[in-house]
C-alpha positions in Angstrom: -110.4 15.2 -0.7 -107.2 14.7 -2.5 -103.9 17.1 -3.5 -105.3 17.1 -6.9 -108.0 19.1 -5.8 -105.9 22.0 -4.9 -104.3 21.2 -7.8 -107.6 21.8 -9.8 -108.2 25.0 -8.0 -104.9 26.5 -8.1 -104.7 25.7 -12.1 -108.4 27.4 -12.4 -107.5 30.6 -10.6 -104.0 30.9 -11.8 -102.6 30.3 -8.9 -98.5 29.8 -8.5 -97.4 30.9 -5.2 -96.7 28.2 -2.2 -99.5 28.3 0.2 -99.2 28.9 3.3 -102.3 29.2 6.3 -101.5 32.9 6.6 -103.4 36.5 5.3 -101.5 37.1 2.2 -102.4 33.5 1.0 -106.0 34.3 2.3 -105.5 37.6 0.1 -104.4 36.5 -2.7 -107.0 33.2 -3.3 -110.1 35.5 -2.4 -108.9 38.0 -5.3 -108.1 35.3 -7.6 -111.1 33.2 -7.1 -113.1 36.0 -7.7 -111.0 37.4 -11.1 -111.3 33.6 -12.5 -114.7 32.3 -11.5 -117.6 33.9 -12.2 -120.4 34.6 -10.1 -123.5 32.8 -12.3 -126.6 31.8 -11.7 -127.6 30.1 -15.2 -128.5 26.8 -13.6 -130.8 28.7 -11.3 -132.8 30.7 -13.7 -132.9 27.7 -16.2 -134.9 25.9 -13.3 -131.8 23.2 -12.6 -131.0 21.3 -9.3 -128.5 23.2 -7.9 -126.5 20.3 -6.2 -123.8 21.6 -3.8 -121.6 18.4 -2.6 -117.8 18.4 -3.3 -118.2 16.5 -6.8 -120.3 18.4 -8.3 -118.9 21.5 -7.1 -115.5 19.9 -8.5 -116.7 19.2 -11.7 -118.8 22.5 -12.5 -116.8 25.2 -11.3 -113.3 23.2 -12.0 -113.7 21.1 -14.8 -116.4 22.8 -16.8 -115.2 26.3 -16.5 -118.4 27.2 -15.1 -119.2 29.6 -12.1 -121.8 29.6 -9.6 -123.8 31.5 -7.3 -123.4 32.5 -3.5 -123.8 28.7 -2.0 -121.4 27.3 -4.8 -118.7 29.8 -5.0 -118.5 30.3 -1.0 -118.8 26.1 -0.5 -115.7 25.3 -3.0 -113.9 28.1 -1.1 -114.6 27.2 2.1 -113.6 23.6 0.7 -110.0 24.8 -0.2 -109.2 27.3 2.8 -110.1 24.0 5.3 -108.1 22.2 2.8 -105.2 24.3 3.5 -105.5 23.9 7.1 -107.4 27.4 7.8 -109.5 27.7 11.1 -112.9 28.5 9.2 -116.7 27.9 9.0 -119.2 28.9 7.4 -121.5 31.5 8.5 -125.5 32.6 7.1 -126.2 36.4 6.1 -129.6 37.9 5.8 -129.2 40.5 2.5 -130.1 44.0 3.1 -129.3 45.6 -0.9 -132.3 47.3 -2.6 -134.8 46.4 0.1 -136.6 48.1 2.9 -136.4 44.9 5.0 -133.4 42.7 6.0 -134.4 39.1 3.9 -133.8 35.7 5.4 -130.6 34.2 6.2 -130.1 33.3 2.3 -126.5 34.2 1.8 -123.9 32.2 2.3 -120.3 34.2 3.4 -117.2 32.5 5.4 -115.5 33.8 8.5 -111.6 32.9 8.8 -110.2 32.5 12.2 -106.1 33.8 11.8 -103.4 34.8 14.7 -106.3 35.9 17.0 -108.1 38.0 14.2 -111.6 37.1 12.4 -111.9 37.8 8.2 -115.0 37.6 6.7 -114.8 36.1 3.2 -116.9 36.1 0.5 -116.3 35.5 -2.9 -119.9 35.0 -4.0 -121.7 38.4 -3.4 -121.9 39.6 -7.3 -121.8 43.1 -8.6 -121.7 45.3 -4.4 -118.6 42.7 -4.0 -115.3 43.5 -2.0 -112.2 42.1 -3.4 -110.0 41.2 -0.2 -111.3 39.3 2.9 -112.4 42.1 5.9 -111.3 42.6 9.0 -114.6 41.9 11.6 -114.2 44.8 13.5 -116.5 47.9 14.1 -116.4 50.8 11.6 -113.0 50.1 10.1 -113.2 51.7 6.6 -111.5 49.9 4.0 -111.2 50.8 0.6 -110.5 49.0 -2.6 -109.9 50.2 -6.1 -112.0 53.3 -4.9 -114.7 51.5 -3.6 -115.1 52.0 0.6 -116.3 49.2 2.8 -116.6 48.7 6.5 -118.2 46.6 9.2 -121.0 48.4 11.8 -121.8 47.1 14.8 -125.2 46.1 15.9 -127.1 45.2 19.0 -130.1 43.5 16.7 -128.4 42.0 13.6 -124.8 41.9 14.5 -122.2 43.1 11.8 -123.9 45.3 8.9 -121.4 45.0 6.1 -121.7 48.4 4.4 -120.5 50.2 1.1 -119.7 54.0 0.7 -121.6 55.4 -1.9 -121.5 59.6 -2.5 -120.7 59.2 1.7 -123.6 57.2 2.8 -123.5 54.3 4.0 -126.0 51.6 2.6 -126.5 48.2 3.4 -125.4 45.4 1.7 -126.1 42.4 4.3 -125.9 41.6 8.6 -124.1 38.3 10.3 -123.8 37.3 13.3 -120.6 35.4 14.5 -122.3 31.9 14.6 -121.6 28.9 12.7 -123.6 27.3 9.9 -124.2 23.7 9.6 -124.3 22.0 6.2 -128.3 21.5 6.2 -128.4 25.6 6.7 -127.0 26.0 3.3 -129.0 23.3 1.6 -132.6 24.7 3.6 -131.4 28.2 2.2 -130.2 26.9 -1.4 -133.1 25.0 -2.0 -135.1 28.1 -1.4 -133.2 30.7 -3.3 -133.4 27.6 -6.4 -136.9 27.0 -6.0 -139.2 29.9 -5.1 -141.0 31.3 -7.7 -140.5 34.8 -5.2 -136.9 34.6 -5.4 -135.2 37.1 -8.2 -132.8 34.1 -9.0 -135.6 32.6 -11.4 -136.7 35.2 -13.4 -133.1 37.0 -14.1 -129.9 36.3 -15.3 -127.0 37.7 -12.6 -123.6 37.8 -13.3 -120.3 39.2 -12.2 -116.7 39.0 -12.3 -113.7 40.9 -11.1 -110.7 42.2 -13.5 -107.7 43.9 -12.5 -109.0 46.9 -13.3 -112.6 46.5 -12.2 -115.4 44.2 -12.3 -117.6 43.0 -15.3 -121.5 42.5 -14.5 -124.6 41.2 -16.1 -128.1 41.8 -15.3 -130.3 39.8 -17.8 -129.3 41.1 -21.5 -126.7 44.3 -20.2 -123.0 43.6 -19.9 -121.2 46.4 -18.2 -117.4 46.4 -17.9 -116.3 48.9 -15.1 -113.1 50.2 -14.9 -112.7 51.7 -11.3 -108.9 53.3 -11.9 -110.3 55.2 -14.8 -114.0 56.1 -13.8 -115.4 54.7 -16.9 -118.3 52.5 -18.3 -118.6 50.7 -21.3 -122.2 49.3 -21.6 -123.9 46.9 -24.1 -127.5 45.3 -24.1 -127.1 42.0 -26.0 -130.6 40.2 -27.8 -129.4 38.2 -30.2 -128.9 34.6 -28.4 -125.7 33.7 -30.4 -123.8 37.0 -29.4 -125.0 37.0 -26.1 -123.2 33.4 -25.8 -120.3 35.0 -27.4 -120.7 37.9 -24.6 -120.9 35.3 -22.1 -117.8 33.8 -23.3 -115.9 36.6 -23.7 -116.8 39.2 -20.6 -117.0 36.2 -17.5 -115.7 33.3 -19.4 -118.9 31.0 -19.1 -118.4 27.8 -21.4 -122.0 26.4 -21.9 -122.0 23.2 -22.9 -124.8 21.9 -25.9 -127.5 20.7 -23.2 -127.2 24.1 -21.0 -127.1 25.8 -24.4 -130.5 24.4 -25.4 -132.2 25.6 -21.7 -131.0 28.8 -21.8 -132.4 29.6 -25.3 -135.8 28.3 -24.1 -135.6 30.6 -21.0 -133.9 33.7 -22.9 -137.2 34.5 -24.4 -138.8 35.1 -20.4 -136.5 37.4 -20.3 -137.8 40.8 -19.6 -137.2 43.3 -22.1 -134.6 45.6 -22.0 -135.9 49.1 -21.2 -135.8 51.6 -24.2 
């Protein structure tokens, strides 16, 4: 890989400060990345190859203005922090949100090794997100724009990473400390792109962080959140032109004419939005 790489990614995510291997860079790249490119999973629910070597990693999330999902986003990050010279690997999460059993390891999240500490990075969890890289230590509550994190301990799954919500605790996903290899990530992306079980096929999922808040899409609803404030604005989009225009506008997705053309044969397998 090649300065103009960094260059690429620094110019994507707005990026100006020097670099250096330390937390604040850490900091600052994890929010930025996340604020500039959006979580997506277009490709996936259009029924594309999702391919996830350095090129075309390069050219769709750097060149095209496009986002990604969890393997994407959390590979061309992990590409730039060992780039920088950060101590890093990549580590396999098994997602706990919104069901009654822990899934397969199917998530892709990063652990950074700095002055003796471990951060758990992960800029490719959607909408239950957290904004800055966590410490990995036990039940140390950390909160962002209003919205409380930590990391339990456990003697059968490892770290839970949790997320406050009216003071419980729910689960978002467990890791243990172990290191991924490349063919982990393409044995769980092929899955996650391919099952006909997997919710990545049959929805469209999308997220991105302001300064304010975060934007999110769930098939034809765009919410824009605004956690200093409180507030929600909502809109359900049917109409394919505006919801291209909504695509545009709320996570910055630039589609070009041949992913324009899939998406408007898949929008109609959308399910309806409820009334």
């Amino acid at each position: 890989m090649t300065n103009n790489f960094l260059d690429l990614y620094f110019k994507r995510i707005k990026y100006t400060e020097t670099p250096t291997v330390d937390l604040q860079t850490l900091r600052d790249l994890h929010l930025l990345h996340l604020q500039h490119i959006p979580y997506e999973n277009i490709d996936v629910f259009c029924h594309q190859a999702v391919n996830l070597d350095a090129e075309t990693l390069t050219r769709k999330m750097l060149l095209r203005q496009r986002g990604g999902y969890c393997f994407e986003q959390n590979g061309l990050f992990l590409m730039v922090l060992t780039e920088l010279g950060f101590k890093c690997h990549a580590n396999m999460a098994r997602v706990h949100r919104n069901r009654p059993q822990p899934g397969g390891r199917t998530h892709h999240v990063n652990l950074v090794e700095l002055d003796g500490q471990i951060w758990l990075c992960d800029v490719g969890f959607g909408g239950s997100g957290f904004r800055h890289p966590l410490i990995v230590q036990s039940d140390v509550e950390v909160e962002q724009l209003g919205e409380i994190y930590r990391l339990h301990k456990d003697e059968v799954h490892g770290f839970y990473l949790q997320k406050q919500i009216e003071r419980e605790w729910y689960p978002l996903y467990t890791f243990k400390i172990e290191p991924a290899l490349p063919i982990d990530m393409e044995m769980a992306n092929f899955y996650t792109s391919n099952s006909s079980q997997h919710i990545f096929r049959d929805a469209i999922i999308g997220t991105k962080m302001t300064s304010q808040g975060r934007v999110t899409l769930s098939d034809h609803t765009f919410k824009c959140f605004d956690l200093t404030q409180g507030t929600l604005e909502s809109e359900t989009v049917t109409d394919f032109t505006a919801y291209l225009e909504n695509l545009r506008k709320h996570l910055g997705v630039e589609l070009n004419e041949s992913e324009k053309a899939l998406l408007k044969f898949r929008f109609a397998a959308l399910k309806p939005p409820a009334r």
